[in-house]
N, C-alpha and C positions, 0 to 999 in steps of 0.2 A: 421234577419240573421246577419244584419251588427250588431246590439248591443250585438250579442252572439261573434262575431269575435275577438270587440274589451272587453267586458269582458273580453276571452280568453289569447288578447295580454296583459293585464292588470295581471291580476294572472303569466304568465309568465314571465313578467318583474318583477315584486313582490317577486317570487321564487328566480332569478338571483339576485336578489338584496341581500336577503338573506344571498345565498351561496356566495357571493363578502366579504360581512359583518363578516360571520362563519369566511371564509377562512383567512381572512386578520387579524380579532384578536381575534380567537379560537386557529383554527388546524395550523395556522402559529407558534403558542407560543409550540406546544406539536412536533408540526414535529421539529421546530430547538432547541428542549430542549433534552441537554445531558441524563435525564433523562428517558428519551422514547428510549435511543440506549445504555443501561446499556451493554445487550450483545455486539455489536457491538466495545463500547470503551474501554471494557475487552479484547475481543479479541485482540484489535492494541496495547492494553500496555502489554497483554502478549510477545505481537510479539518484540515491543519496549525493552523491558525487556530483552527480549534471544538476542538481536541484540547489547545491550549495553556490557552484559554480554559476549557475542563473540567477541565484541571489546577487552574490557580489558583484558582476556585472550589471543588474539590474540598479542595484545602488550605488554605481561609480556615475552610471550612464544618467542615474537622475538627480544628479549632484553637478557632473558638467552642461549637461542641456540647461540648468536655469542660470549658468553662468551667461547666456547668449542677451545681449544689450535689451531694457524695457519689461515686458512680457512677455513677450514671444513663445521665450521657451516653458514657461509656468505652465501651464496644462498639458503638457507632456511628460516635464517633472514631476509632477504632482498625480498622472498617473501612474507610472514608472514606480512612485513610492506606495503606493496605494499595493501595489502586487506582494509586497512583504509577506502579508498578511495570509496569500495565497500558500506562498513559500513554505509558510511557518505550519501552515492545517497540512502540506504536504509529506514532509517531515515526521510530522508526529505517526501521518497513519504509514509510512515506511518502518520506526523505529517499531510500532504494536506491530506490525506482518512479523518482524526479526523477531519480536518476543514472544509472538502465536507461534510462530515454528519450533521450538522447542516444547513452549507447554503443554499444544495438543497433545505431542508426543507424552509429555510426563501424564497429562490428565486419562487418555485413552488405556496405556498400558500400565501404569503404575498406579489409578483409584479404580477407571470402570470396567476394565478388563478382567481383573481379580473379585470383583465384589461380585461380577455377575458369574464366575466361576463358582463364588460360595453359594449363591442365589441356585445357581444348577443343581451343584452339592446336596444343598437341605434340600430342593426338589425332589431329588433321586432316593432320598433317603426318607422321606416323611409321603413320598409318593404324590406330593403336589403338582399336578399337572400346569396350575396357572403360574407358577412360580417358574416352571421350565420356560413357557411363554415369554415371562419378565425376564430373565434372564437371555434368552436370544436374543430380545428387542433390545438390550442394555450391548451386549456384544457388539449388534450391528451399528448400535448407536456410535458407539464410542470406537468401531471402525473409521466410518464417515465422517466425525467430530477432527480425526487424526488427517485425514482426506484432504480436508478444507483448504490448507493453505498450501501442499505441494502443488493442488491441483491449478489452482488459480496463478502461481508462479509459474505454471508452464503455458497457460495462454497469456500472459504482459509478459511472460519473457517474446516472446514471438512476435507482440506488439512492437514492444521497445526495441528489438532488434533493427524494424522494419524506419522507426523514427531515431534513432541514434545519430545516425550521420548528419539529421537536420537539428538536432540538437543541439551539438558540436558546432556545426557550423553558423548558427545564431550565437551562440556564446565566440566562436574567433568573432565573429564580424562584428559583433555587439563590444568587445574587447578593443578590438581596432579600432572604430567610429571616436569611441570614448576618449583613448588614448589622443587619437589623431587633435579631437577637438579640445582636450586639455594643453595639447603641444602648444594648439592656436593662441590658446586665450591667456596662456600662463596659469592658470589654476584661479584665476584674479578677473574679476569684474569691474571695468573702467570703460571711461567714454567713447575709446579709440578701440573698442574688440572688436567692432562691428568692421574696420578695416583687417584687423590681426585675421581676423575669421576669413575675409573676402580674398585674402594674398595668399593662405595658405590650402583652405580649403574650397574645394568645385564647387561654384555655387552659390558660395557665401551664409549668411543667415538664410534663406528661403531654402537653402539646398541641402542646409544642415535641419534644418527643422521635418523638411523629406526625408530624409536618413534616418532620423531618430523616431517620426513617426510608423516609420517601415518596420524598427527596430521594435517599436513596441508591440506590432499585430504580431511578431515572431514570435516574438516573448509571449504574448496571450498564449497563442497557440499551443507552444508547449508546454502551458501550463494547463492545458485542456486536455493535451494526451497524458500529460501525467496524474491529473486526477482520474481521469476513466482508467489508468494502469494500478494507480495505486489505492481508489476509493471502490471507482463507479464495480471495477472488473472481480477485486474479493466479495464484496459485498450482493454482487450476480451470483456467485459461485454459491456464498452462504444461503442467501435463498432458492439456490438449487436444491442443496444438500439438506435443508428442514425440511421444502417440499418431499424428496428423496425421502429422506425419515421417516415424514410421518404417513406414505403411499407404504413403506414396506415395514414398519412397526405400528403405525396406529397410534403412533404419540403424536398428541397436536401442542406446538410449539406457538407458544400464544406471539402475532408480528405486529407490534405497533403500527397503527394508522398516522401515516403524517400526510396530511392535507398539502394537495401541490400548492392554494392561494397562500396557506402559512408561510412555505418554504420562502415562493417568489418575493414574500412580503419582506422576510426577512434576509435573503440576498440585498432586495433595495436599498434596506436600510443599511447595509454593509458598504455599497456601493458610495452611497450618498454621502 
């Protein structure tokens, strides 16, 4: 009976050994290779693309509206530039998604993957039952750690699929407006633009100033879907996944409290 036991612990320890070995320089090289997340890194340079694209339109469109004679066009401008800033925080958490897809991968099967294989190991061999525990909870940990970021790329890709066309389509029309009203004005602010504007464009100043107002709720907008695709929607996912964790391991993953009157407080001052 004892030499059937310790056979037992022998093949088990054998196994873990194994998947320590896979883990660390197989599926470690395939989880953190760009390769293996072709959709995934499509996805974020599409999104990167429409974002860049929304920029520079963004800032051609708020460089011709304050050419429009007086004031007129000044608080249009001056919002229009004000959204850079948006731009720029969208950007950033695009290029971290691009670089969490690869490291989960490296962190999951290449540190926690193996370490809780050794964790099993000395388990089986010293007969520590709570080490077997820590070691499961380490496995499933750094399953779900790996989880994170395909998962949440296949609900914003679904998203973004569904707004793409009006994305597009803000950027042509926001393109054209631009173009149309630099043709007007010559790129040049003088006395006589308020007729150059009136001859060539419908409407004149009052019609132009509609256009680029329109142009602006657009542009908000899409910069609404694109923060709940690339902030609000990972960041759901992640507090899925620790809730998740710590309901089937029992690790409590300590979440900062951030107070919504803080927040508000400090969008304000952002705005202002």
């Amino acid at each position: 009976m004892e030499r059937t036991e310790k056979r037992r612990t022998i093949m088990i320890v054998a196994v873990l050994a194994v998947i320590a070995l896979v883990s660390f320089f197989w599926i470690s090289g395939i989880a953190s290779s760009e390769d293996s997340f072709q959709g995934t890194y499509s996805s974020l340079d599409e999104k990167r693309t429409n974002v860049t694209e929304l920029m520079g339109v963004t800032a051609a469109s708020s460089t011709a509206i304050s050419l429009l004679p007086g004031d007129a066009g000044t608080p249009i401008a001056e919002q229009l530039a004000d959204l850079s800033g948006y731009f720029m925080f969208i950007l950033a958490a695009i290029y971290l998604e691009k670089w969490m897809v690869t490291m989960t991968g490296m962190l999951a099967f290449k540190i926690l993957i193996p370490i809780a294989c050794l964790i099993l190991i000395a388990a089986y061999l010293y007969a520590a039952d709570r080490w077997k525990e820590v070691g499961v909870k380490l496995i499933l940990f750094a399953l779900m750690v790996f989880a994170i970021i395909p998962v949440s790329g296949v609900v914003t890709e679904k998203i973004d699929a569904s707004y793409q066309k009006s994305v597009q389509q803000t950027i042509e029309d926001t393109r054209n407006d631009t173009k149309q009203l630099n043709d007007a004005t010559g790129g040049k602010k003088d006395d006589s633009i308020a007729d150059k504007i009136a001859s060539k464009i419908k409407g004149g100043v009052a019609g132009t100033l509609d256009k680029f107002e329109n142009t602006l709720n657009r542009i908000t907008e899409a910069i609404a879907v694109l923060i709940v695709t690339s902030c609000a929607i990972p960041l759901a996912v992640l507090l899925f996944f620790i809730w998740l964790i710590k309901l089937l391991t029992g690790v409590n993953i300590p979440i900062p409290k951030i107070r919504a009157s803080r927040v508000i407080g400090k969008m304000k001052m952002g705005l202002d």
